[in-house]
N, CA, C and O atoms as CSV, one atom per row, in Angstrom:
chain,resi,resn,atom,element,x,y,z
A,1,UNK,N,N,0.853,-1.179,0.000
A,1,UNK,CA,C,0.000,0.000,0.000
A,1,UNK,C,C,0.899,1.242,0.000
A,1,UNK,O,O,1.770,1.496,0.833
A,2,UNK,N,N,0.547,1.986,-1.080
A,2,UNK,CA,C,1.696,3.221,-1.110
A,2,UNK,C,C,1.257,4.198,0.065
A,2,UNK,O,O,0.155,4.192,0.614
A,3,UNK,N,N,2.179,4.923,0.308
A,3,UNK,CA,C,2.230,6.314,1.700
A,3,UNK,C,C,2.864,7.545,0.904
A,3,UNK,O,O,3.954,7.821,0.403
A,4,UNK,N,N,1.525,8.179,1.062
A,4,UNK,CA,C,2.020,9.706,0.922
A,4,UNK,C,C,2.241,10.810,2.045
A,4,UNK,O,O,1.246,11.047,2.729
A,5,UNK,N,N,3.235,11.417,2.293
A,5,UNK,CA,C,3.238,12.484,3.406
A,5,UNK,C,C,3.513,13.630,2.167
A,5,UNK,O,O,4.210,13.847,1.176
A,6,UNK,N,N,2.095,14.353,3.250
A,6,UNK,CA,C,2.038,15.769,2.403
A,6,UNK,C,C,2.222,17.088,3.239
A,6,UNK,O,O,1.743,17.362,4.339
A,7,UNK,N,N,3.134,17.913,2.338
A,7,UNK,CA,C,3.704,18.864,3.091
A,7,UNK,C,C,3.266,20.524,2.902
A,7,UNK,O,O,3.662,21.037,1.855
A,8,UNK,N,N,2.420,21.460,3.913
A,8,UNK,CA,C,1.525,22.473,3.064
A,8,UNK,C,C,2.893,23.792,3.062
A,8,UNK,O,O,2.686,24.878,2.520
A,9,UNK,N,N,4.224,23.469,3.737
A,9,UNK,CA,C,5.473,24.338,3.860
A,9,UNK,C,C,5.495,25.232,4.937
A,9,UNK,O,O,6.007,26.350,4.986
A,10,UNK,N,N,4.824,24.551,5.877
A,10,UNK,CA,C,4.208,25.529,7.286
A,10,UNK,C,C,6.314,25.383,8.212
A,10,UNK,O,O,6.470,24.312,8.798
A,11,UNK,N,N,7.158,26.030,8.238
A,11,UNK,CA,C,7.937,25.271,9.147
A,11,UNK,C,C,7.260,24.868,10.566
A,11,UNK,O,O,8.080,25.149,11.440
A,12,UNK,N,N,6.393,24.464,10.985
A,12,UNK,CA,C,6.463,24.075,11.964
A,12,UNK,C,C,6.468,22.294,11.903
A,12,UNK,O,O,6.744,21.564,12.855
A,13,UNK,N,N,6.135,21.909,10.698
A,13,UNK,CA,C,5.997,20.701,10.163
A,13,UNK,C,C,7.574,19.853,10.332
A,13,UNK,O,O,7.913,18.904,11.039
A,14,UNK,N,N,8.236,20.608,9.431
A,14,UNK,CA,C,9.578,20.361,9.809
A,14,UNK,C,C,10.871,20.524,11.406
A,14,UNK,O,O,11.884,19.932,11.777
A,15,UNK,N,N,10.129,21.532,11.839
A,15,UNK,CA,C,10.647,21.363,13.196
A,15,UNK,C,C,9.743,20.630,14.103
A,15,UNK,O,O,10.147,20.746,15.260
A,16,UNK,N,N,8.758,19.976,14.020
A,16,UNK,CA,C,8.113,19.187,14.859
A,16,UNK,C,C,8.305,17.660,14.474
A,16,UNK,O,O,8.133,16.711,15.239
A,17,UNK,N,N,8.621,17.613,13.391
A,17,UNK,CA,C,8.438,16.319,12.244
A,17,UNK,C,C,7.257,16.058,12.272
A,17,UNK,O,O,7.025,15.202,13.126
A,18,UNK,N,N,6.129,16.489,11.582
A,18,UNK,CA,C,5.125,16.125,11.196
A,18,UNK,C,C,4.609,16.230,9.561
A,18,UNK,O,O,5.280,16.991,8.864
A,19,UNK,N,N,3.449,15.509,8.892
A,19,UNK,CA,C,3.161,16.045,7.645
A,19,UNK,C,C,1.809,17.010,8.012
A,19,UNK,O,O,1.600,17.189,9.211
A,20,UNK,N,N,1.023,17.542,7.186
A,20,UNK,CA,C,0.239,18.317,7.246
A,20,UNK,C,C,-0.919,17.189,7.002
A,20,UNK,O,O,-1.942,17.137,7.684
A,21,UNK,N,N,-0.588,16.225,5.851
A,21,UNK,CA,C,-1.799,15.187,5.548
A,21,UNK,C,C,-0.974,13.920,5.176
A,21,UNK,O,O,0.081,13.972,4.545
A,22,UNK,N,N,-1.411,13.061,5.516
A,22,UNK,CA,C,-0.994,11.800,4.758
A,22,UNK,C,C,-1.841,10.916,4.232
A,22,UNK,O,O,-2.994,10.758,4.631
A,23,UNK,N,N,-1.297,10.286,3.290
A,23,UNK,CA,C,-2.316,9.415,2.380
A,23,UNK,C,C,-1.866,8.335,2.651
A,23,UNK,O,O,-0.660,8.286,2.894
A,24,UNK,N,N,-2.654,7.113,2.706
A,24,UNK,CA,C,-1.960,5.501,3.026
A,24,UNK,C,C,-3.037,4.946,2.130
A,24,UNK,O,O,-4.171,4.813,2.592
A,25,UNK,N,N,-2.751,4.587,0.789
A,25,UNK,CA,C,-3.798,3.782,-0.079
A,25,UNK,C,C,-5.042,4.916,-0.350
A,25,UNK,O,O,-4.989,6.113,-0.633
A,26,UNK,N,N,-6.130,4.030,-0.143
A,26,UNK,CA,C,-7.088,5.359,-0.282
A,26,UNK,C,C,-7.707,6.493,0.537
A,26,UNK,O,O,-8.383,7.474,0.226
A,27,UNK,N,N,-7.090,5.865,2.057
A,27,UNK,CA,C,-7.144,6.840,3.365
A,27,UNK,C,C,-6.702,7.879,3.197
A,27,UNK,O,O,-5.805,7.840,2.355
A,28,UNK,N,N,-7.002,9.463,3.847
A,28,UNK,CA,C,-6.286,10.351,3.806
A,28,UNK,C,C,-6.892,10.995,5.047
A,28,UNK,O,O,-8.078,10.890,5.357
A,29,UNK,N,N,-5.656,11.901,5.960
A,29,UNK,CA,C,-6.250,12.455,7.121
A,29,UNK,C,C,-5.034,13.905,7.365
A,29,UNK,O,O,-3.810,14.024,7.315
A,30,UNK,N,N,-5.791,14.497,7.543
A,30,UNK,CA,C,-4.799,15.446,8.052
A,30,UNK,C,C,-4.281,16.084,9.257
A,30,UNK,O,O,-5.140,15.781,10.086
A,31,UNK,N,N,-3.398,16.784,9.865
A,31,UNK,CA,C,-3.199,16.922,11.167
A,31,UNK,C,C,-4.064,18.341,11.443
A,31,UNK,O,O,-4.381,18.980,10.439
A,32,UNK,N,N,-4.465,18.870,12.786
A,32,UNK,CA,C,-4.634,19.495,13.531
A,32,UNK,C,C,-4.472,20.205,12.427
A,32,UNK,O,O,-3.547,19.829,11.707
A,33,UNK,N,N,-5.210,21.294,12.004
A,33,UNK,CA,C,-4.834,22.850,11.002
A,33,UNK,C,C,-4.997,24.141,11.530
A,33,UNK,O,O,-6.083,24.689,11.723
A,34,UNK,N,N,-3.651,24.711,11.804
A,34,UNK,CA,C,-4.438,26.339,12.671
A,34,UNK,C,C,-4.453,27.256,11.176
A,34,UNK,O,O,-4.060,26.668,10.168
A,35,UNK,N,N,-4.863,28.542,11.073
A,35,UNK,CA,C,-5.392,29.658,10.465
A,35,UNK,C,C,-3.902,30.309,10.548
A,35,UNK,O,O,-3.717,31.431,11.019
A,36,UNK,N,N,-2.912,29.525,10.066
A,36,UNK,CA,C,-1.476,30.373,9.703
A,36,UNK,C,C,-1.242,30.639,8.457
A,36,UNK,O,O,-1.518,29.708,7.700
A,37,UNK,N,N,-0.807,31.631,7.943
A,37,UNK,CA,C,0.085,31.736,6.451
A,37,UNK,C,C,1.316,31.066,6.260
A,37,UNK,O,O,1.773,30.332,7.136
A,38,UNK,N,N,1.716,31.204,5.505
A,38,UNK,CA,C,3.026,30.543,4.872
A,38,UNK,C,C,4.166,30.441,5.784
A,38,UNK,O,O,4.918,29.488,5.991
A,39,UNK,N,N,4.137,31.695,6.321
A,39,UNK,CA,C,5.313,32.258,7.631
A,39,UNK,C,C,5.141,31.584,9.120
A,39,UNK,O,O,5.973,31.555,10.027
A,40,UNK,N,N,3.592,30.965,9.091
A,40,UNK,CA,C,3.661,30.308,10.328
A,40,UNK,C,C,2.632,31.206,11.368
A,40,UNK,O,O,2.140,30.855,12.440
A,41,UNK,N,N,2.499,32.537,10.609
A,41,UNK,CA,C,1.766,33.385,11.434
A,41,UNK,C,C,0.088,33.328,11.769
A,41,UNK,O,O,-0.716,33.060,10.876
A,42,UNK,N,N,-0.190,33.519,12.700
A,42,UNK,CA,C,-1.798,33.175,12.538
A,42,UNK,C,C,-2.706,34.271,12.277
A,42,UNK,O,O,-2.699,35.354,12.863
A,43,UNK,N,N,-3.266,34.010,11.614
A,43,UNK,CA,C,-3.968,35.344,10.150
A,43,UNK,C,C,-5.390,35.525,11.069
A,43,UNK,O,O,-5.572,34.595,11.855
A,44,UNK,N,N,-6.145,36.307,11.074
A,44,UNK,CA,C,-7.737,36.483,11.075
A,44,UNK,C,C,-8.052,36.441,11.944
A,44,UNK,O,O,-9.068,35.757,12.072
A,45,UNK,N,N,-7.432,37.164,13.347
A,45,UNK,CA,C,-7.493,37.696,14.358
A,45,UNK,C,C,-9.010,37.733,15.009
A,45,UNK,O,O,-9.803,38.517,14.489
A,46,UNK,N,N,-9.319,37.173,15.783
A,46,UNK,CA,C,-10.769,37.594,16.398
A,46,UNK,C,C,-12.040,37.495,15.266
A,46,UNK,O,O,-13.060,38.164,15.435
A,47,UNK,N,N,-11.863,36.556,14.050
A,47,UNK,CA,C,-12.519,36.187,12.969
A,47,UNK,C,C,-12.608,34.508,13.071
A,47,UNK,O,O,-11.710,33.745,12.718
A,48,UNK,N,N,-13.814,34.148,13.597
A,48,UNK,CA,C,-14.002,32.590,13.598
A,48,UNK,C,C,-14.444,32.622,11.703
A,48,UNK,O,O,-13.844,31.800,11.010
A,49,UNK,N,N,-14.928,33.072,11.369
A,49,UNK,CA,C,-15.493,32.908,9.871
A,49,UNK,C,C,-14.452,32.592,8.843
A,49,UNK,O,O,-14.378,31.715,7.983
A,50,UNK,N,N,-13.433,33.879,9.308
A,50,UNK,CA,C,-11.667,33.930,8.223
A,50,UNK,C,C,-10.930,32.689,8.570
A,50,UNK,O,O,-10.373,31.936,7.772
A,51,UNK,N,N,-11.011,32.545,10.144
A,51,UNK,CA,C,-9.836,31.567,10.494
A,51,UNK,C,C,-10.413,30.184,9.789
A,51,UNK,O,O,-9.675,29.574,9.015
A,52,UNK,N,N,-11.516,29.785,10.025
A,52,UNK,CA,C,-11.923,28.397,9.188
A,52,UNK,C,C,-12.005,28.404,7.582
A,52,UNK,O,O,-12.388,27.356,7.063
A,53,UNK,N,N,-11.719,29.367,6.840
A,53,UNK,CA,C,-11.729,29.810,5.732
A,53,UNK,C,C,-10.268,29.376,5.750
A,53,UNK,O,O,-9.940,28.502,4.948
A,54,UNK,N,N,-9.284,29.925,6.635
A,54,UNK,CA,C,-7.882,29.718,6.079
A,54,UNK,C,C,-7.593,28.314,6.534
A,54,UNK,O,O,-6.787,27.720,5.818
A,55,UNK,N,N,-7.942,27.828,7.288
A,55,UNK,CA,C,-7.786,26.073,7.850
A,55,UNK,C,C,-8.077,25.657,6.684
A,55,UNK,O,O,-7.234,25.434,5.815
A,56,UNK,N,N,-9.366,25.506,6.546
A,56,UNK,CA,C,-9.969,25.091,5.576
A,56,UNK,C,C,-9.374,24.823,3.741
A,56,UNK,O,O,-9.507,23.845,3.006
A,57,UNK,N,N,-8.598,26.400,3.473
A,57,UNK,CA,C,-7.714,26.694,2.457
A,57,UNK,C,C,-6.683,25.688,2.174
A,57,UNK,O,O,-6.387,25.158,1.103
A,58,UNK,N,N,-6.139,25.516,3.486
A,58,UNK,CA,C,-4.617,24.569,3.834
A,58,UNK,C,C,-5.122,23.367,3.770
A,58,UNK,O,O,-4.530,22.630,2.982
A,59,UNK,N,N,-6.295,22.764,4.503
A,59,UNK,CA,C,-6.522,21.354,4.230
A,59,UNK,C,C,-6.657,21.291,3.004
A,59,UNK,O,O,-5.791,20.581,2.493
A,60,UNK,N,N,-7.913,22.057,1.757
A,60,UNK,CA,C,-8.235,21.665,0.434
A,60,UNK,C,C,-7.111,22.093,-0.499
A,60,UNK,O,O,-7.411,22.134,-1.692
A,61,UNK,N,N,-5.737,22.452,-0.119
A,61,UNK,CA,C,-4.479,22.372,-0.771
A,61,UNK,C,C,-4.061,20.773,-0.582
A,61,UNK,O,O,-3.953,20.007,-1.539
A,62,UNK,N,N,-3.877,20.448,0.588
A,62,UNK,CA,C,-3.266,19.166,1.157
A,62,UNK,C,C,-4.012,18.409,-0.072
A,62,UNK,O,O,-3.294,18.158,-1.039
A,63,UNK,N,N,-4.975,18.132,-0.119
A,63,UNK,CA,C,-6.111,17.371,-0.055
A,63,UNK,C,C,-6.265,16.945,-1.272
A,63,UNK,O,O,-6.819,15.867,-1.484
A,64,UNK,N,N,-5.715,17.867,-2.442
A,64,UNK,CA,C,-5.535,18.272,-3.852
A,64,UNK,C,C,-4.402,17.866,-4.399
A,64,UNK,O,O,-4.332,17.327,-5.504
A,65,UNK,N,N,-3.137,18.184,-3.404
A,65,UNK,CA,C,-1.969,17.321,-3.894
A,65,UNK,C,C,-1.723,15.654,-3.727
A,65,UNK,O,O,-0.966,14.857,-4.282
A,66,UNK,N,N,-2.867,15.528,-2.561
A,66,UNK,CA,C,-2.769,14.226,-2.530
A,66,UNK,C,C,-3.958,13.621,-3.683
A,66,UNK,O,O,-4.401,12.540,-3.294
A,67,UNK,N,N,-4.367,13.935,-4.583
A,67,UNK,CA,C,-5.169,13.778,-5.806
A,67,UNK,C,C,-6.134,13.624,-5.783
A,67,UNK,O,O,-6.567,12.948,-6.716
A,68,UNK,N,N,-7.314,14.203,-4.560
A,68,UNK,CA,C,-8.356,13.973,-4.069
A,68,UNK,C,C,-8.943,15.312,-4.311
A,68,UNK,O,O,-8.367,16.315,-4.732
A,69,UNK,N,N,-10.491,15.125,-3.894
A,69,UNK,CA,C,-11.421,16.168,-4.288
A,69,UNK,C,C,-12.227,16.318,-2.698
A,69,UNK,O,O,-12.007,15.561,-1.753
A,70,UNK,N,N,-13.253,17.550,-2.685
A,70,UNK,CA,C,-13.810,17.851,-1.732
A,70,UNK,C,C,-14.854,16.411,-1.544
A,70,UNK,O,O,-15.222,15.998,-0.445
A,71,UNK,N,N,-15.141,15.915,-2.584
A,71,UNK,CA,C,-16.361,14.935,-3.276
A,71,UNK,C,C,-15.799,13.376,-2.135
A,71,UNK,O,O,-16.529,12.438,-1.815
A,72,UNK,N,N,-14.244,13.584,-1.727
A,72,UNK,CA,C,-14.001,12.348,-1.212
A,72,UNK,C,C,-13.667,12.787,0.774
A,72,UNK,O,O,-12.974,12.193,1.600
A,73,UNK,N,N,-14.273,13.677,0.864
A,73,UNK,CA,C,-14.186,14.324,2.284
A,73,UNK,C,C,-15.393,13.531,3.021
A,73,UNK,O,O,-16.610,13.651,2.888
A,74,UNK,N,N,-14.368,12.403,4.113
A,74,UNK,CA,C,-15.556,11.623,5.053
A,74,UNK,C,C,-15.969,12.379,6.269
A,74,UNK,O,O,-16.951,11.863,6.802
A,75,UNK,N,N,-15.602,13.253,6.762
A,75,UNK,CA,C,-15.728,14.205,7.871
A,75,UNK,C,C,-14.576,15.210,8.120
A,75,UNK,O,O,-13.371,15.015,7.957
A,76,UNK,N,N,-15.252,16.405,8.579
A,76,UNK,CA,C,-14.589,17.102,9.201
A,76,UNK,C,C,-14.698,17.363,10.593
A,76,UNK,O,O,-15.665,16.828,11.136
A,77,UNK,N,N,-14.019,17.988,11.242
A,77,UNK,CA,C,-14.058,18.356,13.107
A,77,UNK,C,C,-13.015,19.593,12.800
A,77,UNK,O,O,-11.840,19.785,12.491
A,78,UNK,N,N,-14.452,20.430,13.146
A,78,UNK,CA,C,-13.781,22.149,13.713
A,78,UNK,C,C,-13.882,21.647,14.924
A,78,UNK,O,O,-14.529,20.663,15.283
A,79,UNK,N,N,-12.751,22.861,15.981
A,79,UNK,CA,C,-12.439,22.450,17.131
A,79,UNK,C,C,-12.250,23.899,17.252
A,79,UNK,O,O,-11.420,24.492,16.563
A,80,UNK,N,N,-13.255,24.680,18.403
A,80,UNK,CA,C,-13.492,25.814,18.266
A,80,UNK,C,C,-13.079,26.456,20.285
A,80,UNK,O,O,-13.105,26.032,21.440
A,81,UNK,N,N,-12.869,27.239,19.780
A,81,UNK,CA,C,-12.264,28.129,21.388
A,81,UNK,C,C,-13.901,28.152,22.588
A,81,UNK,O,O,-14.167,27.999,23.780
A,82,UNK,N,N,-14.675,28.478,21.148
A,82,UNK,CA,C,-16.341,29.290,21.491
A,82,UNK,C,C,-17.437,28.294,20.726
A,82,UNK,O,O,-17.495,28.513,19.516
A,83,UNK,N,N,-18.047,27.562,21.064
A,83,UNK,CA,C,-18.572,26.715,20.135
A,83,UNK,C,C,-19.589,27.638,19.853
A,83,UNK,O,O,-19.960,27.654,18.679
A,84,UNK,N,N,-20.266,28.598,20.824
A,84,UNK,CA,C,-21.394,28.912,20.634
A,84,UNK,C,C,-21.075,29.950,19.034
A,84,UNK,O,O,-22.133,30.298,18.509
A,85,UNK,N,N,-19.982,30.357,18.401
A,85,UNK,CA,C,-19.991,30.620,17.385
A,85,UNK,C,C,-19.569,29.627,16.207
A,85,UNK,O,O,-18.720,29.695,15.317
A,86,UNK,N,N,-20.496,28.698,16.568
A,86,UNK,CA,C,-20.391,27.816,15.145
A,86,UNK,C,C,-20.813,28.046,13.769
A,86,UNK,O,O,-20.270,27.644,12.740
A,87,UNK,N,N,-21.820,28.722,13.900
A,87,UNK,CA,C,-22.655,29.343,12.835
A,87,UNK,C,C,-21.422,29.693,11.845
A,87,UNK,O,O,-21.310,28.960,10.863
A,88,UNK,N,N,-20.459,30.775,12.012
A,88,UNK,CA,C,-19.426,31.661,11.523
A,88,UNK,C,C,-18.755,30.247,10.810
A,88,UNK,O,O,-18.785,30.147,9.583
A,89,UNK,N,N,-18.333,29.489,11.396
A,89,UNK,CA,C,-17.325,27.907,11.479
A,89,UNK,C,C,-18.376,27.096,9.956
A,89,UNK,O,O,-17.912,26.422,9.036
A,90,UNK,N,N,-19.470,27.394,10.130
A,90,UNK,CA,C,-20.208,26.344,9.292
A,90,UNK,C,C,-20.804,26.703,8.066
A,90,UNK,O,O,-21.265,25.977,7.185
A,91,UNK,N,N,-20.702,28.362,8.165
A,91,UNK,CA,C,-21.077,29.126,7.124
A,91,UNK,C,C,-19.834,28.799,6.169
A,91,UNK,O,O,-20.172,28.232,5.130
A,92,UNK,N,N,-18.615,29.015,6.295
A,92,UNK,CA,C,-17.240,28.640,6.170
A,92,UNK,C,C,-17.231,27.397,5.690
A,92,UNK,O,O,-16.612,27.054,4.683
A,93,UNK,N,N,-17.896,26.694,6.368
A,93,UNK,CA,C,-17.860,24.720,5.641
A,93,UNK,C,C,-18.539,24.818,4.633
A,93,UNK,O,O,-17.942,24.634,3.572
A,94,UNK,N,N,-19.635,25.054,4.593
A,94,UNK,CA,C,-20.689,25.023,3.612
A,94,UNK,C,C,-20.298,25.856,2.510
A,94,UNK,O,O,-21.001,25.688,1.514
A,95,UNK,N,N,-19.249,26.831,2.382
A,95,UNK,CA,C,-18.499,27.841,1.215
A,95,UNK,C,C,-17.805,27.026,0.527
A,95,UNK,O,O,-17.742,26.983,-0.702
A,96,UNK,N,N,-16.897,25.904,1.806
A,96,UNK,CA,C,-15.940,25.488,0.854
A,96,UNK,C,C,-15.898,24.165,0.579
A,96,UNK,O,O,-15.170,23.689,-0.292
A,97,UNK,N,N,-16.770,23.421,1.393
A,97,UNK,CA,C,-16.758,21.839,1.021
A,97,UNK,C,C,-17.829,21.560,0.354
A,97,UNK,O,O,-18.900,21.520,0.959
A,98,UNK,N,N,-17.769,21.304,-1.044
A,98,UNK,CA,C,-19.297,21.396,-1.765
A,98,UNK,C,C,-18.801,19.671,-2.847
A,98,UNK,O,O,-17.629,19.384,-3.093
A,99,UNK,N,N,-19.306,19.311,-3.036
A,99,UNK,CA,C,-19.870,18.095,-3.770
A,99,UNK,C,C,-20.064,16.532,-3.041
A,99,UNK,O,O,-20.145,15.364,-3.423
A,100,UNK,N,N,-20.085,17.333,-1.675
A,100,UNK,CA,C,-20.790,16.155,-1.035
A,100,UNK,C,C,-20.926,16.438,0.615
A,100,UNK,O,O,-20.227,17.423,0.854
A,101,UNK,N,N,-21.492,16.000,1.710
A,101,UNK,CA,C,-22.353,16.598,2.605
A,101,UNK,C,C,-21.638,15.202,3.501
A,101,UNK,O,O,-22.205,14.134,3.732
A,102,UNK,N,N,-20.501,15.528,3.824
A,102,UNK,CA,C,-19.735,14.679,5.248
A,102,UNK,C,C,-20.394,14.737,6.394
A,102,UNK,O,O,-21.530,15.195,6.511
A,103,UNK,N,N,-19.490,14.126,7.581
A,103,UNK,CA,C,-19.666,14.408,8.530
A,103,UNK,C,C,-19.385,15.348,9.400
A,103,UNK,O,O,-18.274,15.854,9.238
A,104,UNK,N,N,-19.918,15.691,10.133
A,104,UNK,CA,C,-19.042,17.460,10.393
A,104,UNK,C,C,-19.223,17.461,12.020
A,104,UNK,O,O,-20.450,17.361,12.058
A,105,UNK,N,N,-18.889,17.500,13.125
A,105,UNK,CA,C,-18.454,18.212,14.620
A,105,UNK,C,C,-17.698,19.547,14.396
A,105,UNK,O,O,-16.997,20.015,13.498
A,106,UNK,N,N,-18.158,19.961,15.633
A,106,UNK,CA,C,-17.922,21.072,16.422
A,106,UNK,C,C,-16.981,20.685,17.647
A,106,UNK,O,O,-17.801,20.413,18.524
A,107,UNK,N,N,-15.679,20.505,18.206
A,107,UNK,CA,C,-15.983,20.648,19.110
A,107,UNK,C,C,-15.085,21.384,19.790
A,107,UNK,O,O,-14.126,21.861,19.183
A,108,UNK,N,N,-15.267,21.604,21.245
A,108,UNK,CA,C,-15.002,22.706,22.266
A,108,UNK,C,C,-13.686,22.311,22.909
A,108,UNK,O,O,-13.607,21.248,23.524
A,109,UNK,N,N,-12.605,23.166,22.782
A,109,UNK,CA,C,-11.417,22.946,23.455
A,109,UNK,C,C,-11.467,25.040,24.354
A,109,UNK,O,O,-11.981,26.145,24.182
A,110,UNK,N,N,-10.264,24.086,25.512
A,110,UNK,CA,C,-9.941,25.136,26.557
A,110,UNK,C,C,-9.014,26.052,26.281
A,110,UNK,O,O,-8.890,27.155,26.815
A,111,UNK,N,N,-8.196,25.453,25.219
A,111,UNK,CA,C,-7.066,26.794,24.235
A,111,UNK,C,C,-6.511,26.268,23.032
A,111,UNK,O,O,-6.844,25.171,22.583
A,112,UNK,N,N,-5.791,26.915,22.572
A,112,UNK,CA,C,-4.991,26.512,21.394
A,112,UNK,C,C,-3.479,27.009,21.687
A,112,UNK,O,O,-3.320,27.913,22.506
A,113,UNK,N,N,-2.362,26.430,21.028
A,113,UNK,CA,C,-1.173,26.884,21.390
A,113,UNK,C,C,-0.664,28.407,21.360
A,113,UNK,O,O,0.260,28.891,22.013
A,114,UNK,N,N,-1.671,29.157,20.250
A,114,UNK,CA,C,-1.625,30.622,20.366
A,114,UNK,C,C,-2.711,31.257,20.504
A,114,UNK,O,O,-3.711,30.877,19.895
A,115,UNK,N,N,-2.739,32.259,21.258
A,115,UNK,CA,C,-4.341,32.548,21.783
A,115,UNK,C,C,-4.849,33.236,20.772
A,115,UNK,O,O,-6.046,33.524,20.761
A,116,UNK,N,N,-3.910,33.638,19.663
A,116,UNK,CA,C,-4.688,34.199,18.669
A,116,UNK,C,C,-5.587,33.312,17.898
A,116,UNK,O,O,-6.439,33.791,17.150
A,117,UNK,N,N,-5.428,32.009,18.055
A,117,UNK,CA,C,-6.242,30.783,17.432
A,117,UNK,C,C,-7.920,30.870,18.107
A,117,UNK,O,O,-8.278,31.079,19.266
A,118,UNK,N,N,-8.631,30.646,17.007
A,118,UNK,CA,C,-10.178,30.554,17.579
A,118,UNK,C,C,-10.576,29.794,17.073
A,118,UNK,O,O,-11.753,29.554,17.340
A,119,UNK,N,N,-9.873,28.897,16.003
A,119,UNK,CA,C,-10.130,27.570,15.225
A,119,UNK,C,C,-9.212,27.028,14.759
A,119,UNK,O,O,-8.234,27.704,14.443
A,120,UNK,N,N,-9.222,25.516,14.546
A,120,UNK,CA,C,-8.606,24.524,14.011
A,120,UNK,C,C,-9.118,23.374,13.593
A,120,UNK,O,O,-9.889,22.803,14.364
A,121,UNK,N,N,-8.779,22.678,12.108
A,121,UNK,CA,C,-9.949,21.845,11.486
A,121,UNK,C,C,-8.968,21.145,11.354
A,121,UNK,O,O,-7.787,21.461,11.211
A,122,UNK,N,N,-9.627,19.821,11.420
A,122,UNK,CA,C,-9.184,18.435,10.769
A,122,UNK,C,C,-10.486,17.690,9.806
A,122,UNK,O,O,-11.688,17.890,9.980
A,123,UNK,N,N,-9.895,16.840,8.819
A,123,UNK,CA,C,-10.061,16.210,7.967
A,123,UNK,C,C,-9.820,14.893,7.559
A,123,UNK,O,O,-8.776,14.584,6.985
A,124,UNK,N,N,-10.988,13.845,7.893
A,124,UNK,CA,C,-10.621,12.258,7.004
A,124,UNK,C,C,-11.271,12.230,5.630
A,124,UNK,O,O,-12.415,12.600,5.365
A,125,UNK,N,N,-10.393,11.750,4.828
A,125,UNK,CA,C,-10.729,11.289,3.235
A,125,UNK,C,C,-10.486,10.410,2.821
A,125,UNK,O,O,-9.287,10.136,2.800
A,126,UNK,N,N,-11.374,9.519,2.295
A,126,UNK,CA,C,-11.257,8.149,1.135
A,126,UNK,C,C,-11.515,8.341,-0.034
A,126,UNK,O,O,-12.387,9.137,-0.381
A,127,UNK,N,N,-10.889,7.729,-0.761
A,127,UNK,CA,C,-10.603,7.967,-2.390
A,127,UNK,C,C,-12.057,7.238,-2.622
A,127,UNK,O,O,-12.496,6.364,-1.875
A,128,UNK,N,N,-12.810,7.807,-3.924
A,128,UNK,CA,C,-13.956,7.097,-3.826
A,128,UNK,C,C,-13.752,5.936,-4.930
A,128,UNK,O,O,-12.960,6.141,-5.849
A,129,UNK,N,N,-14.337,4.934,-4.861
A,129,UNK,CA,C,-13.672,3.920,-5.820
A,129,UNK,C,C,-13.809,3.827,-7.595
A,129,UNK,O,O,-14.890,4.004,-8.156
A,130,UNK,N,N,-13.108,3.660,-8.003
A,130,UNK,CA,C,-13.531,3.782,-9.608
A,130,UNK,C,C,-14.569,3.226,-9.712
A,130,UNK,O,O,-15.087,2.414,-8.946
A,131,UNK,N,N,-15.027,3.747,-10.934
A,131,UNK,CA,C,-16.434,2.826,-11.629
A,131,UNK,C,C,-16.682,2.847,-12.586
A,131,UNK,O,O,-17.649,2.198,-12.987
């Protein structure tokens, strides 16, 4: 079964040793995603709507190099500072995950490693089978 580790160029990937997503056959999952740019910085300050927009951005990059589509997304899990602003979090899902209707959580954590974080998404994907 081939293994893909996919890399979105975050350094924190490389100083932690981690990938951003990996593929094992037709599995695909990605790690923990905060609302950083390229530099590592965390973008969209006091914006639950932007920050899952930019998670979101970074997973459906991952997600793309590993040769997959939104169409093969088995769930997602936002993991939110404030759940009670999910609305913002789901308006955001519903923008960007479109050709098929996963599984989706919310759920509630006590911080994130930078307090500028108000979201972080993860992602499982299966390749859907030929036909």
């Amino acid at each position: 079964m081939s293994r893909r580790e996919i890399s979105s160029g975050s350094p924190w990937e490389k100083r932690f040793n981690y990938s951003r997503a990996v593929r094992q056959g037709d599995f695909f999952q990605t790690s923990l995603t905060s609302p950083a740019d390229e530099s590592g910085r965390i973008v969209r300050k006091g914006d639950v709507y932007g920050q899952t927009r930019q998670c979101l951005s970074i997973v459906l990059r991952a997600l793309a190099d590993a040769g997959l589509s939104t169409a093969d997304i088995v769930a997602t899990r936002i993991y939110m500072l404030e759940t009670t602003r999910w609305e913002d979090a789901a308006r955001a899902h519903a923008e960007m995950i479109t050709g098929c209707q996963p599984a989706l959580s919310f759920i509630g954590v006590a911080n994130f490693f930078d307090p500028d974080i108000l979201v972080e998404v993860e992602v499982t994907a299966c390749a859907a089978p030929a036909q």
